[in-house]
N, C-alpha and C positions, 0 to 999 in steps of 0.2 A: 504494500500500500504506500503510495505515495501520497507526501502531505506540502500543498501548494500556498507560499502565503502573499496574499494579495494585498499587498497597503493602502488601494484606493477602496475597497471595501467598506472598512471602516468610516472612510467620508460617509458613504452611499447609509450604512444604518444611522449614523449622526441626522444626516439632515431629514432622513423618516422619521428620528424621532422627535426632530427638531418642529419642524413640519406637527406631527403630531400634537407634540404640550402645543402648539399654537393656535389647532383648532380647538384643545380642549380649553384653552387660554378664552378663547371667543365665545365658545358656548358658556361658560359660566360668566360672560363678564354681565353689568346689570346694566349698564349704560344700552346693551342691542335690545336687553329685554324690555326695557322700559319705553326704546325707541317703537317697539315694535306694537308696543300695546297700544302707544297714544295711535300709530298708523291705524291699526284695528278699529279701534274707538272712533278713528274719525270715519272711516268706511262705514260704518255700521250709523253712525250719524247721517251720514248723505242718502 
């Protein structure tokens, strides 16, 4: 068995996970949710 090491690899899981905490970063912030609600509210107004 041969065992191949790749160093740009590493970048590639980085910025998945990078990438990652950043959407989890946006779903939890309150500033979208609250954006989203007044939008709501207004639709539902009209």
């Amino acid at each position: 068995m041969r065992v191949q090491y790749k160093p740009f690899v590493r970048w590639l899981w980085l910025g998945g996970l990078l990438m990652a905490f950043g959407g989890i970063l946006a779903a939890v912030d309150k500033r979208y949710s609250r954006q989203a609600k007044r939008e709501l509210a207004r639709r539902q107004a009209a």
